[in-house]
Every structure is written in C-alpha cells, then in structure tokens.
PDB file of N, CA, C and O in Angstrom, chain B, residues numbered from 101:
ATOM      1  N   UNK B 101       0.840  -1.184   0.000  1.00  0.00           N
ATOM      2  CA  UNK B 101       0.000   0.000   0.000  1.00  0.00           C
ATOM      3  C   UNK B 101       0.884   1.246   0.000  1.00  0.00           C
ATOM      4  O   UNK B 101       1.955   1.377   0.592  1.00  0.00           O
ATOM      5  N   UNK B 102       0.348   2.003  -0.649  1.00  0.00           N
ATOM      6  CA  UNK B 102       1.191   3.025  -0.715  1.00  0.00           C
ATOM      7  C   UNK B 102       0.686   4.478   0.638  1.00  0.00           C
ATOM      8  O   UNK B 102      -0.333   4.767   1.266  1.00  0.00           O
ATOM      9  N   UNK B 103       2.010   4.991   0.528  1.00  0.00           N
ATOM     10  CA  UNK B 103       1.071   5.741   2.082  1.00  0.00           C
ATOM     11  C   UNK B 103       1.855   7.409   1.881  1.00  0.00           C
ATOM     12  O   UNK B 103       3.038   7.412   1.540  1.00  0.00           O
ATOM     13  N   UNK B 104       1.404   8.265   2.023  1.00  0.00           N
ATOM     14  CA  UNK B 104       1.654   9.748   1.703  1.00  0.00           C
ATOM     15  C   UNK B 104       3.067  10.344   2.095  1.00  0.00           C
ATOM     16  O   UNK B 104       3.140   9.931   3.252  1.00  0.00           O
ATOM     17  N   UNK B 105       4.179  11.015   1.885  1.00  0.00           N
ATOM     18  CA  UNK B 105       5.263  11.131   2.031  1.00  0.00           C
ATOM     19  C   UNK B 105       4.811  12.258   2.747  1.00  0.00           C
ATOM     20  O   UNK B 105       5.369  12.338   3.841  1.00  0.00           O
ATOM     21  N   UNK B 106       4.335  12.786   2.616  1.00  0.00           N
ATOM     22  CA  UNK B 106       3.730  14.224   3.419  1.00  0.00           C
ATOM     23  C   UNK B 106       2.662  14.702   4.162  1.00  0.00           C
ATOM     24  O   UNK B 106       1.838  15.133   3.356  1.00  0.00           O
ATOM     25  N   UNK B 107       2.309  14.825   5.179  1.00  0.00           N
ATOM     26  CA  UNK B 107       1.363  15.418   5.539  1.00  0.00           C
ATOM     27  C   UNK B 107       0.800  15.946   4.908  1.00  0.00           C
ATOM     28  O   UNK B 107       1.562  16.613   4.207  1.00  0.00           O
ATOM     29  N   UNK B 108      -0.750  16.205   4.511  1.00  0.00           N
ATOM     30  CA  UNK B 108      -1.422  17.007   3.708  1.00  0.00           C
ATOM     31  C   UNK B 108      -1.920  18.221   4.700  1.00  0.00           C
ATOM     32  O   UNK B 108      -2.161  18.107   5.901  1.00  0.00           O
ATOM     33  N   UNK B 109      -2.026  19.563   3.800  1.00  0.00           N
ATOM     34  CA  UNK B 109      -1.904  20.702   4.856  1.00  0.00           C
ATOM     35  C   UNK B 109      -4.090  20.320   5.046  1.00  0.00           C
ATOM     36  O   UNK B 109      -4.970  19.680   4.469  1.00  0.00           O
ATOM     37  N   UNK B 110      -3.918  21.265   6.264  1.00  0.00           N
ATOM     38  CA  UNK B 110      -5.714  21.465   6.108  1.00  0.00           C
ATOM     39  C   UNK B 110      -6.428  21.722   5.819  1.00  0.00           C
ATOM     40  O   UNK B 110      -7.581  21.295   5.889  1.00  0.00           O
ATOM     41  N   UNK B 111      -5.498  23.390   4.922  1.00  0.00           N
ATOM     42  CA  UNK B 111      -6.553  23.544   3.672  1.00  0.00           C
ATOM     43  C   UNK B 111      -6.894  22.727   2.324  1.00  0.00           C
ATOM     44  O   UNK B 111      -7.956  22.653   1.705  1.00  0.00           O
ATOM     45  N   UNK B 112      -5.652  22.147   2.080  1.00  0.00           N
ATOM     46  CA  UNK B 112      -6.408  21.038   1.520  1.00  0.00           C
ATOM     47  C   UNK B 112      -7.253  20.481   1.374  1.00  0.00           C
ATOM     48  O   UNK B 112      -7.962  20.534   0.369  1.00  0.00           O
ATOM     49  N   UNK B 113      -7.451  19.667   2.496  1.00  0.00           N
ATOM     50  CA  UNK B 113      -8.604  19.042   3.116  1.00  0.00           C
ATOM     51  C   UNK B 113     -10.013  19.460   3.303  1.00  0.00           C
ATOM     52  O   UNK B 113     -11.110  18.906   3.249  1.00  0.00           O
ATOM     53  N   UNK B 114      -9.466  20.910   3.597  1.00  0.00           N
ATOM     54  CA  UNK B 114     -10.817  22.312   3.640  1.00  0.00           C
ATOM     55  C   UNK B 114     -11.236  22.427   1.874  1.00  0.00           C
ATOM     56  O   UNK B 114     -12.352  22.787   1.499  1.00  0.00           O
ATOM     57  N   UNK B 115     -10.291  22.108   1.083  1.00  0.00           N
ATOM     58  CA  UNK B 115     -10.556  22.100  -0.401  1.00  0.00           C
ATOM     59  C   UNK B 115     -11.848  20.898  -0.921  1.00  0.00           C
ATOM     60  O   UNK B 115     -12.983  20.941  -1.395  1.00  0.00           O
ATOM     61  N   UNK B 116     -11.121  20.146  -0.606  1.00  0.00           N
ATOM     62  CA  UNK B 116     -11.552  18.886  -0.404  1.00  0.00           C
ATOM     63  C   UNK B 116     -13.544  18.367  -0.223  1.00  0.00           C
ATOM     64  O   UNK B 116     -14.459  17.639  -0.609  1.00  0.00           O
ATOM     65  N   UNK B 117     -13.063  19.572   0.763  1.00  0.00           N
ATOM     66  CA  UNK B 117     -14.885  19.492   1.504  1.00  0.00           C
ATOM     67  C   UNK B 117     -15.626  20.131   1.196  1.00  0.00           C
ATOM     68  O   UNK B 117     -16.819  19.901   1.395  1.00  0.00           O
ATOM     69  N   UNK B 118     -15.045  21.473   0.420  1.00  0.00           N
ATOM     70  CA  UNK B 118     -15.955  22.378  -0.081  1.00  0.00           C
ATOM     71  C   UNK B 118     -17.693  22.543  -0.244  1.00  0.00           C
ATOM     72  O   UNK B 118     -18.549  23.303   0.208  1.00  0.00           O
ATOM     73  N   UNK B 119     -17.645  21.025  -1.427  1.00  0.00           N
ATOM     74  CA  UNK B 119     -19.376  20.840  -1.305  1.00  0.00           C
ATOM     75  C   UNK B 119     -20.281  19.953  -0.254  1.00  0.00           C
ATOM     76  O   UNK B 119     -21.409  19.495  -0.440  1.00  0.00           O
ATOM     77  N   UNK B 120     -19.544  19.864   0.762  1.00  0.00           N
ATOM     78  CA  UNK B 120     -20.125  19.180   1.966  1.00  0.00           C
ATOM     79  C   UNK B 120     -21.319  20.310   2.136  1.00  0.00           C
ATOM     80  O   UNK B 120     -21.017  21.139   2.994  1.00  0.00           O
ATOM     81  N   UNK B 121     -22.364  20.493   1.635  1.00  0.00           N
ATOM     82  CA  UNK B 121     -23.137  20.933   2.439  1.00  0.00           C
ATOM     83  C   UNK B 121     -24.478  20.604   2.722  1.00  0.00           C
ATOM     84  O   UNK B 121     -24.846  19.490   2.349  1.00  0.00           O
ATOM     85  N   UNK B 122     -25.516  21.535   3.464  1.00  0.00           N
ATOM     86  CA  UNK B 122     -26.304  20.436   3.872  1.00  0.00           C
ATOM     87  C   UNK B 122     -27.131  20.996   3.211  1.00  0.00           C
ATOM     88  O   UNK B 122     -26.913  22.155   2.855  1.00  0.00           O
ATOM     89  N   UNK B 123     -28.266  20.370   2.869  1.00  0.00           N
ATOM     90  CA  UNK B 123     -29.412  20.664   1.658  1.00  0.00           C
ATOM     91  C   UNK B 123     -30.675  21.061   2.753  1.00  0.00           C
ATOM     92  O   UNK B 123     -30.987  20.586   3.845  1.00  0.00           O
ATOM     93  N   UNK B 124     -31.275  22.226   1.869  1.00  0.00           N
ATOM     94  CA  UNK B 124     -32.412  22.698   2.715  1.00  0.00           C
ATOM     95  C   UNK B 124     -34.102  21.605   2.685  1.00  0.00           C
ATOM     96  O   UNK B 124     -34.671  21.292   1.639  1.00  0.00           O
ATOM     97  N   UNK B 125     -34.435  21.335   3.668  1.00  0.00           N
ATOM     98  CA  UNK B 125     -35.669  20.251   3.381  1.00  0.00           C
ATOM     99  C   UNK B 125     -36.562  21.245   2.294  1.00  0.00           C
ATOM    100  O   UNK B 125     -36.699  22.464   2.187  1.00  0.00           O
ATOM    101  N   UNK B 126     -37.129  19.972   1.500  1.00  0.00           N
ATOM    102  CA  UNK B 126     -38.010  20.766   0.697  1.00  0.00           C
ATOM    103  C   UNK B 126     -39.636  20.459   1.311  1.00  0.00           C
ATOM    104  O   UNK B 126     -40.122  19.354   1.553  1.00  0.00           O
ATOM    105  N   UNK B 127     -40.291  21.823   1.472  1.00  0.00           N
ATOM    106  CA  UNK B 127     -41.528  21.342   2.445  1.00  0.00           C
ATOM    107  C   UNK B 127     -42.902  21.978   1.597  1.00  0.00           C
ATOM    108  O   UNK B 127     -43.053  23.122   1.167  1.00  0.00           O
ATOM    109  N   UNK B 128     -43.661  21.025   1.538  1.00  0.00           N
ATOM    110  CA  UNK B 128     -44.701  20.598   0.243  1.00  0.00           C
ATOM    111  C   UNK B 128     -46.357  21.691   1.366  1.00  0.00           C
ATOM    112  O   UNK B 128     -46.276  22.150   2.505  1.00  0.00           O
ATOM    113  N   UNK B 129     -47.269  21.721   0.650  1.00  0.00           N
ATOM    114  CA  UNK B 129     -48.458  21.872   1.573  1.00  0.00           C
ATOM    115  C   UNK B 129     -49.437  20.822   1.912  1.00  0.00           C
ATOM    116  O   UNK B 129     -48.997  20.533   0.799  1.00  0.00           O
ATOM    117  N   UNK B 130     -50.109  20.149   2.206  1.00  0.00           N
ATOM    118  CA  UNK B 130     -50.790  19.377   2.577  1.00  0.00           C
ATOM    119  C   UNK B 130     -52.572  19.389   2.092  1.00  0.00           C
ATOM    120  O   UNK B 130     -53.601  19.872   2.566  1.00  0.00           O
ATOM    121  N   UNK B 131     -52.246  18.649   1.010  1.00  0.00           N
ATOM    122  CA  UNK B 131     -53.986  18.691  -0.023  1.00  0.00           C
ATOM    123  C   UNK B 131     -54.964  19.117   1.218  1.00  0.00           C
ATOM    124  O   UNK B 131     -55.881  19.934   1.143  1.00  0.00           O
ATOM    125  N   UNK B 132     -54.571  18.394   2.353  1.00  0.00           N
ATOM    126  CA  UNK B 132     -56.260  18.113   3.314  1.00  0.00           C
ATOM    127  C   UNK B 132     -56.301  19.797   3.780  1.00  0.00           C
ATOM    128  O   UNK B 132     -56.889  20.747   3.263  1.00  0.00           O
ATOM    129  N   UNK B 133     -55.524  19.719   4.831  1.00  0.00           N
ATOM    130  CA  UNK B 133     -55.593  21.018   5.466  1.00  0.00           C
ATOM    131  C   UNK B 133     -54.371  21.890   5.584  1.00  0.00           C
ATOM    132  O   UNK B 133     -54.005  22.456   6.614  1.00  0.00           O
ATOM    133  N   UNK B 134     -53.798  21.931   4.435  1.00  0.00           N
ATOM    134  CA  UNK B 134     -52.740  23.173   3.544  1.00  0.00           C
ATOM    135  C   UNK B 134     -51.604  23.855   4.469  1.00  0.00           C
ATOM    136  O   UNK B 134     -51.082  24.963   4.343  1.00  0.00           O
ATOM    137  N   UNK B 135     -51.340  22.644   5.638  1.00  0.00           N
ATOM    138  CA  UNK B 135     -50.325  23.105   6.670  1.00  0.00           C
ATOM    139  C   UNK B 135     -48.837  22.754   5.895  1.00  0.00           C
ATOM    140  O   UNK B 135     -48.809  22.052   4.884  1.00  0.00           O
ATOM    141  N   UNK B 136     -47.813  23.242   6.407  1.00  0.00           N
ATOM    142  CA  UNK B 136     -46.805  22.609   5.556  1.00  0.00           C
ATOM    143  C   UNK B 136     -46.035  21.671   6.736  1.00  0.00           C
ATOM    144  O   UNK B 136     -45.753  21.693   7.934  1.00  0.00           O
ATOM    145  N   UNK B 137     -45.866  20.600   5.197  1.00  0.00           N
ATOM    146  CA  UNK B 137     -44.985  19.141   5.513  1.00  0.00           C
ATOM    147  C   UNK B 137     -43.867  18.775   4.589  1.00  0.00           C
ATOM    148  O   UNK B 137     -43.574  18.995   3.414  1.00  0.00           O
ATOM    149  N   UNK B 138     -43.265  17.996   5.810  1.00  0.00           N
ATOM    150  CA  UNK B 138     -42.506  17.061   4.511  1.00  0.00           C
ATOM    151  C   UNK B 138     -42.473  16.247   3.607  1.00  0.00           C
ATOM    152  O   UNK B 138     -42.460  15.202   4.259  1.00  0.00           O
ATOM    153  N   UNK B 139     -42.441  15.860   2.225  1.00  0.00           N
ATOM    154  CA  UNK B 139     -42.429  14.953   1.058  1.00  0.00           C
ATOM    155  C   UNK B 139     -42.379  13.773   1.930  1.00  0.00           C
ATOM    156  O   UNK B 139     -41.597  13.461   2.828  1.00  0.00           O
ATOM    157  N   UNK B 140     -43.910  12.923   1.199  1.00  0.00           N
ATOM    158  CA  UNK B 140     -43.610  11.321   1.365  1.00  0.00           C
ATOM    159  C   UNK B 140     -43.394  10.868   3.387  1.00  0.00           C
ATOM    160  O   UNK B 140     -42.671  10.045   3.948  1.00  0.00           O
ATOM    161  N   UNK B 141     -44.383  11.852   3.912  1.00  0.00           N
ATOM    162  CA  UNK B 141     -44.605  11.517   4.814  1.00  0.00           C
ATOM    163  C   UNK B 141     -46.261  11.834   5.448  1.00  0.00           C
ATOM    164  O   UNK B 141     -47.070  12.411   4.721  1.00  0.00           O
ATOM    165  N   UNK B 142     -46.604  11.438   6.712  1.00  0.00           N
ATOM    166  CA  UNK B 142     -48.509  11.819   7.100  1.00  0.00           C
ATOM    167  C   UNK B 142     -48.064  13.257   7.476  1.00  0.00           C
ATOM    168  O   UNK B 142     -46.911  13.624   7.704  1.00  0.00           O
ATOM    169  N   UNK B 143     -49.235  14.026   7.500  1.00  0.00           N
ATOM    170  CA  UNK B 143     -49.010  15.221   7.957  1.00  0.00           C
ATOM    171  C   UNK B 143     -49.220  15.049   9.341  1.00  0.00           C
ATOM    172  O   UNK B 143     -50.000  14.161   9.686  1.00  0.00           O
ATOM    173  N   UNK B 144     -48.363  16.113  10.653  1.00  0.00           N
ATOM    174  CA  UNK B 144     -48.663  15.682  12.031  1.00  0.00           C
ATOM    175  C   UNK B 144     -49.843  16.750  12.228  1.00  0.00           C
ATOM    176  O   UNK B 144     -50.114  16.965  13.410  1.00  0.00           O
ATOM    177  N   UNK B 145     -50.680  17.539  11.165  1.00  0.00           N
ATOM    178  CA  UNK B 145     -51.538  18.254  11.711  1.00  0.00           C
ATOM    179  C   UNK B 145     -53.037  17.454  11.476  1.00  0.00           C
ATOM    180  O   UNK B 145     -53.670  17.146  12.486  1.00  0.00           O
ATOM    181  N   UNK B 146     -53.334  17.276  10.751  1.00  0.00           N
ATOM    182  CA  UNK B 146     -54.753  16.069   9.978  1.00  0.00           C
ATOM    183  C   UNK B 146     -54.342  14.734  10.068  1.00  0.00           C
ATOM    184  O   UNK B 146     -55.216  13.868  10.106  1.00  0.00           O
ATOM    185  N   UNK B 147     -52.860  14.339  10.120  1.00  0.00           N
ATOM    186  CA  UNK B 147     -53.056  12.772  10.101  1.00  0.00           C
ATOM    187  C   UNK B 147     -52.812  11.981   8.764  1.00  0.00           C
ATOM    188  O   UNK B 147     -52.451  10.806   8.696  1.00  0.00           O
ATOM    189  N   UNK B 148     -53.086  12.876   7.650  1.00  0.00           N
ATOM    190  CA  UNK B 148     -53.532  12.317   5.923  1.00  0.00           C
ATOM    191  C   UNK B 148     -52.499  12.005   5.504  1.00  0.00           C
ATOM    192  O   UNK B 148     -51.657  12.870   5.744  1.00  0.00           O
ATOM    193  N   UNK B 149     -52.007  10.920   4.816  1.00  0.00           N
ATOM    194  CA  UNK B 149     -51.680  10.698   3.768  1.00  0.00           C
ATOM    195  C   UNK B 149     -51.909  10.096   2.657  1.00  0.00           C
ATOM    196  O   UNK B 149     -52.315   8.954   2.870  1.00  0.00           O
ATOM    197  N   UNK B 150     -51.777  10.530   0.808  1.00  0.00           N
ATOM    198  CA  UNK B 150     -52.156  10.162  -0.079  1.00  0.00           C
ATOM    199  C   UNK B 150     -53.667   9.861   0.088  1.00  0.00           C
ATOM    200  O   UNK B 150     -54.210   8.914  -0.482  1.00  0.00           O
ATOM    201  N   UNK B 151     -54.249  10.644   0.828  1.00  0.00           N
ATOM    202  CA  UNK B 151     -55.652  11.106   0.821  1.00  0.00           C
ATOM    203  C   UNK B 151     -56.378  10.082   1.456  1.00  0.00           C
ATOM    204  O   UNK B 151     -57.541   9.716   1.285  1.00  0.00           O
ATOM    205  N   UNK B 152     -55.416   9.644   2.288  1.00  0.00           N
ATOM    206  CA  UNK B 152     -56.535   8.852   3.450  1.00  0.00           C
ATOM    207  C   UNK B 152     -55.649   8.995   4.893  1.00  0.00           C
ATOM    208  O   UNK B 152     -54.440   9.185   5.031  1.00  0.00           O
ATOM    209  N   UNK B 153     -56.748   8.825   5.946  1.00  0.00           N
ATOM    210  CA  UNK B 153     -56.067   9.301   7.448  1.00  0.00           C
ATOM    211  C   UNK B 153     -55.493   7.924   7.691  1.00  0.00           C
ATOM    212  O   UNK B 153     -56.124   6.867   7.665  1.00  0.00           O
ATOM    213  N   UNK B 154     -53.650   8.163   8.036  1.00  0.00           N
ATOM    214  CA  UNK B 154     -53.156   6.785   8.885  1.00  0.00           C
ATOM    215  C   UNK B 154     -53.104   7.285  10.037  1.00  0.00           C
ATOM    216  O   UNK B 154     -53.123   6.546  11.021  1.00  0.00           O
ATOM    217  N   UNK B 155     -53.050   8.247  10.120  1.00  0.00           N
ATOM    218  CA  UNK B 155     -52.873   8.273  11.716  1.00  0.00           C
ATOM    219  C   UNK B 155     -54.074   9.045  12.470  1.00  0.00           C
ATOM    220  O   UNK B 155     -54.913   9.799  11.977  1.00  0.00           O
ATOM    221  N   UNK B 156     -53.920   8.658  13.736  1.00  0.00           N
ATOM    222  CA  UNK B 156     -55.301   9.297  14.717  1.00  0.00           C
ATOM    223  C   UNK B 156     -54.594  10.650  15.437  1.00  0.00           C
ATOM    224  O   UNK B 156     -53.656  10.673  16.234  1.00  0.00           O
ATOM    225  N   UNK B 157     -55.111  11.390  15.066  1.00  0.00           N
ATOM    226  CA  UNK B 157     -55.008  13.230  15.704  1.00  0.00           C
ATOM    227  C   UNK B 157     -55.427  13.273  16.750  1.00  0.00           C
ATOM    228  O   UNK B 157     -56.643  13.379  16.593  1.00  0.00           O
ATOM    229  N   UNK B 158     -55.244  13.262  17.609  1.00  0.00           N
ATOM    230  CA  UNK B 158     -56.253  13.884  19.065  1.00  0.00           C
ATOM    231  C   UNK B 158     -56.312  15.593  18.875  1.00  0.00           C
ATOM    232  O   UNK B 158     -55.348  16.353  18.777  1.00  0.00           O
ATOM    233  N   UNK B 159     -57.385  15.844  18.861  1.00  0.00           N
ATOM    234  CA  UNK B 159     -57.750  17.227  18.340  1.00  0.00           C
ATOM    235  C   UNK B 159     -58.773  17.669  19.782  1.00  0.00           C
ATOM    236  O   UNK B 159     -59.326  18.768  19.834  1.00  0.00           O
TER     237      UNK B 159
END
C-alpha cells in the first residue's frame, strides 16, 4: 500500500470538503388542510396521507 510522504496541509482538506453541504428540506403543503410538511410523509396536523387518514389526531 502506498502511504503519503507528506502530511497534507488542512486547507487542503478544507478544499476537499468544499461541497459538503447540507441541503435545505423541501416542504410541500398538505392537499387536506394546507399546513406545511414534509415529502412522502402523514401530515402531524390532519393525520392524511395520499388522501386517506393513517394516523389518529387527538384534536
């Protein structure tokens, strides 16, 4: 295996990482009651997803 003759400095490394970043959630409205949610999940305000209730709301 071959192994580095040099220390690599940190900016380097800081080069390196540049596009490490973190992506903003993308947040949809909710057909039933137009609260906003996240993609491909129930909403925690109505309960609905894909237009039927899985979950029970205590309201």
């Amino acid at each position: 295996m071959a192994n580095p003759k040099r220390k690599h400095s940190s900016t380097r490394g800081a080069k390196r990482r540049t596009h490490w970043k973190a992506s903003v959630p993308s947040i949809t409205d909710c057909p039933q009651c137009h609260e906003p949610k996240l993609p491909h999940r129930a909403c925690s305000n109505c309960g609905y997803y894909d237009g039927r209730q899985v979950v029970k709301v205590a309201e």
